[in-house]
N, C-alpha and C positions, 0 to 999 in steps of 0.2 A: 448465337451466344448472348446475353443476357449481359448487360450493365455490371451489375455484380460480379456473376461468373468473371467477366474478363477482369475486374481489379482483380479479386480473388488470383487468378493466376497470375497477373503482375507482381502481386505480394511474393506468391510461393517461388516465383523467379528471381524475389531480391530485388525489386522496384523500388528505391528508395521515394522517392516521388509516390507510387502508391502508396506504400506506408503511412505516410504521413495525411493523405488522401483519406484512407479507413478511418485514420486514428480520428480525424475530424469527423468520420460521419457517423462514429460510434458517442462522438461528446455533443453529438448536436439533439435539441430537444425536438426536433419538428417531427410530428408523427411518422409523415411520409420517409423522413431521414432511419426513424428507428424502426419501420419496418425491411428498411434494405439493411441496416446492419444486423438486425436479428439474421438474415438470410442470410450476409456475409461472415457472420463469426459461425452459423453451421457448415458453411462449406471448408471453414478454415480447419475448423474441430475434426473433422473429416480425414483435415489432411495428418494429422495422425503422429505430430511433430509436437516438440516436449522439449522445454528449455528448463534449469534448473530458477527456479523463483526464490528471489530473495528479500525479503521486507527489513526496511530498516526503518527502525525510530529512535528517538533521542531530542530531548530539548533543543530549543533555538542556541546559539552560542556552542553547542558539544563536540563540532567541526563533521557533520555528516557530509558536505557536498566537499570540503578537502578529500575528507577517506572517502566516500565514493571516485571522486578521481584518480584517487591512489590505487585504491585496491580497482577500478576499471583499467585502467591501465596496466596493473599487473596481472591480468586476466589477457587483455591484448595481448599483451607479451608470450604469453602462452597459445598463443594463435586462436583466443575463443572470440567468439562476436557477442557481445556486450550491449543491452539496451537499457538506459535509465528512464524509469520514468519517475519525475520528481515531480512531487504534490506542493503547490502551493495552496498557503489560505487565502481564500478571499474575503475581501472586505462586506462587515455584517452593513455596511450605511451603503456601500455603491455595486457590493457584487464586484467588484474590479481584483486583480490578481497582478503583483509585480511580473512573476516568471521567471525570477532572475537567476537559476539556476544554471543555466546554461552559460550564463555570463561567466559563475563563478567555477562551472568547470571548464575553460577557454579548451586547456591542453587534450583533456579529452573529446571535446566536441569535436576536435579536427581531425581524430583517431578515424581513418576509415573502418576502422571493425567496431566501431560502436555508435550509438547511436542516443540521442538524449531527448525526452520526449516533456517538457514541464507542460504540467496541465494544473486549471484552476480548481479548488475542493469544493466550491460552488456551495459552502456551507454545510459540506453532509458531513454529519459525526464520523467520527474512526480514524480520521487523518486521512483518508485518503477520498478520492473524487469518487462517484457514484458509478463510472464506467471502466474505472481503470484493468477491474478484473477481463471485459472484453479487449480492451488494448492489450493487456499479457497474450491473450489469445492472438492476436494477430502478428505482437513482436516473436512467439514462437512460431507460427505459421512462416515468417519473414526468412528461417533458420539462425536464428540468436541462440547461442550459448546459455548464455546468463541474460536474463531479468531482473535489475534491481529496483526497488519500490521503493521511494524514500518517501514519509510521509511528512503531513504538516509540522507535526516536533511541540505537539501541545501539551504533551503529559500522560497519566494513569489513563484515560480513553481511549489509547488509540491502538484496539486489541481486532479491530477487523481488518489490520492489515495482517493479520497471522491468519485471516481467511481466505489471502489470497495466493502464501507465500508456502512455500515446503520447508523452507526455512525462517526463522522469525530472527532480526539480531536488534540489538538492545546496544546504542552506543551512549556510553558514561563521559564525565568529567572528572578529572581527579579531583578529591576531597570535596565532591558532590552530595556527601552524607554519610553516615555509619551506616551499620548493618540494622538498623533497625528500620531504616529506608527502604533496606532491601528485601523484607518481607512483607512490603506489601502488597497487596492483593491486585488483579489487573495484568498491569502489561508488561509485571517482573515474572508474574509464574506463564508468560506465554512465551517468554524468550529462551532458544534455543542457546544460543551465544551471546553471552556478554560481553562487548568491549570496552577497556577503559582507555580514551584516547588523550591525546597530548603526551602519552608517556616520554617525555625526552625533558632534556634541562631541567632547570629548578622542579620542574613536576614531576620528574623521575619517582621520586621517593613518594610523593602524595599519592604517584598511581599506582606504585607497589601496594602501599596499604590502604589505598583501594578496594585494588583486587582482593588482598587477604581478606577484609572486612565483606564484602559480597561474597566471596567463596565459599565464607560460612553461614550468609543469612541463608545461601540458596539450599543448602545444607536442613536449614528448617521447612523449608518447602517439600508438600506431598511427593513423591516420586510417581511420575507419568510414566503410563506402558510405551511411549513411544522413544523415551529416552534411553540412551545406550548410558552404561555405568562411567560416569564420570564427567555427565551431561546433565542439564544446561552446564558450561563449562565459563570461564572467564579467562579473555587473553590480553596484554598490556599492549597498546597498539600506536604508534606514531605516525600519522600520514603525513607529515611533513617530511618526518626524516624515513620513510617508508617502511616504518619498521613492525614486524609482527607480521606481516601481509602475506607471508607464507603457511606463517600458523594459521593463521584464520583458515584459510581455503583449505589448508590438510584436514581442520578440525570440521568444516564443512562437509567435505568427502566422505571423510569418516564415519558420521552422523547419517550422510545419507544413503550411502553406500547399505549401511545397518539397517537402516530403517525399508530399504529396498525388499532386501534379503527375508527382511523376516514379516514383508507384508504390510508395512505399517505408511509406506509410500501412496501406495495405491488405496488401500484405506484414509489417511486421511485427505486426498483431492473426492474420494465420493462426500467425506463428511462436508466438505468446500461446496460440492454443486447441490448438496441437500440448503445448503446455508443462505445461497446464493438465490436456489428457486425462492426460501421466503422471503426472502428482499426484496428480491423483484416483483412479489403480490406485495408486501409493501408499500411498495414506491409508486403500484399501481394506482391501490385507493388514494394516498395521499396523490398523483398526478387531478385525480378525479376535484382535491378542494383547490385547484387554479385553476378549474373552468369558471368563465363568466359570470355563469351566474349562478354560482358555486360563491363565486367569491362575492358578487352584490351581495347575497344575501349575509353572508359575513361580517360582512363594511355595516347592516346595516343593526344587527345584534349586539355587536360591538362597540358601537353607537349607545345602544339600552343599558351595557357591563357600564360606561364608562361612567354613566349619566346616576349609575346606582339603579335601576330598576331590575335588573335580572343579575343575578349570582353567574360568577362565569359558567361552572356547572352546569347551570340550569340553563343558560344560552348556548353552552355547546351540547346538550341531550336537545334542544330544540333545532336546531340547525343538522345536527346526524338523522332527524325523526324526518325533516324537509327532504336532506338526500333522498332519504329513502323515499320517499314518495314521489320524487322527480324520475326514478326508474321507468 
């Protein structure tokens, strides 16, 4: 048996210790690394196991790692097993990442049926890290219920977490904006569910008309085949005082349950792995401009941009014409 193979079924056994194992050798960049986790995330896909994916975004301040511990915990409560993976940003001067998620969800870390995974976005667009979709893979392999994706919380960008998720949620702040907020383009028409949270005390009544106020932009928004009538939906949600956390998950079910039914499930995880292969030729070529001498030669055209003698343009058609000739 094979290195792999055995984590591989460590995982499938519920090895907590493996898990965490994978999850690092699917974020690590060393070639040798990512040719054993390609092989580990096919043995896992194999295993034929499907948790329900959840992506969530929303600004810094909107309270997502409170409601993720809320609504994780009230999924516990329901006997499901629970994995977060929450995305941190890392910093553009050192590459360094807090992590501090886990700190700030204490009560649920200690949850034996869940499990919290933060990882650094290592600078890739979309809010979320560049491997997280193989991590999904192996927290469902692991037998997790739910998958929650929380991402960096940057704004209108961060719509490739809807390419990871079956479901997309979209957490607000009361009197975050009017409706004219809410037609814009991005990562409001990819949201399945709307929450607006804090709804409790003095914000009671800001989140009500809130909600009202989105209920109608989303209203202006094209109608997707994937949506059941009276989806993308909006629910007022308090994870302090836990309130709404039932809706949410019934309107979840609901949604996917429909979406199961009528096909639309299974169709959109192919449109996911069509999406996915191009990323990864992507992420191929650009690996190609941090070879060595890949990168001297950059350091030193860069050098010519700076000084005034080449147009960037013109130094980066000179520099793709070397690639290629380095073939």
């Amino acid at each position: 048996m094979t290195k792999v193979q055995e984590l591989a079924d460590k995982i499938i056994s519920g090895d907590r210790r493996a898990l965490s194992q994978a999850i690092t050798l699917v974020e690590s960049s060393r070639q040798d690394h990512r040719e054993e986790a390609l092989e580990l995330t096919a043995i896992l896909t194999a295993s034929g196991r499907q948790a329900t994916r959840i992506g969530l975004s929303g600004t810094p301040g909107v309270g997502k790692s409170t409601f993720i511990e809320s609504f994780g915990s009230y999924l516990t409560g329901l006997n499901l097993r629970v994995a977060v993976l929450a995305v941190d940003p890392s910093s553009v001067r050192t590459g360094g990442s807090i992590l501090g998620d886990k700190t700030r969800m204490d009560r649920l870390s200690r949850d034996p049926n869940a499990f919290i995974r933060p990882s650094p976005s290592q600078s890739h667009l979309g809010g979320v890290a560049r491997h997280t979709r193989d991590v999904v893979t192996i927290c469902e392999a692991a037998g997790f219920d739910v998958v929650m994706i929380e991402t960096v919380g940057v704004g209108q960008s961060e719509t490739i977490a809807a390419q990871i998720s079956d479901l997309f949620v979209l957490l607000l702040a009361p009197a975050g904006g009017d409706e004219l907020q809410g037609v814009k383009r991005g990562i409001m028409e990819m949201a399945d569910i709307i929450l607006v949270n804090k709804a409790d005390g003095d914000l009671k009544h800001a989140a009500m008309r809130t909600c009202a106020d989105f209920s109608g932009a989303l209203r202006l928004l094209r109608h997707r085949p994937q949506d059941l009538d009276g989806f993308p939906k909006v629910i007022p949600v308090s994870a302090v005082q836990e309130m709404g956390l039932s809706d949410t998950w019934e309107a979840m079910n609901e949604l996917l349950n429909w979406r199961k039914a009528e096909g639309h499930f299974d169709a959109n995880r192919s449109r996911q792995a069509s999406f996915w292969f191009e990323e990864d030729v992507k992420q191929g070529v650009l690996a190609r401009l941090r070879e060595k001498d890949v990168q001297e030669m950059m350091t030193k055209f860069a050098m010519e941009v700076e000084a005034g003698n080449l147009l960037p343009g013109q130094a980066a058609r000179a520099v793709i014409r070397r690639i290629e000739e380095l073939k």
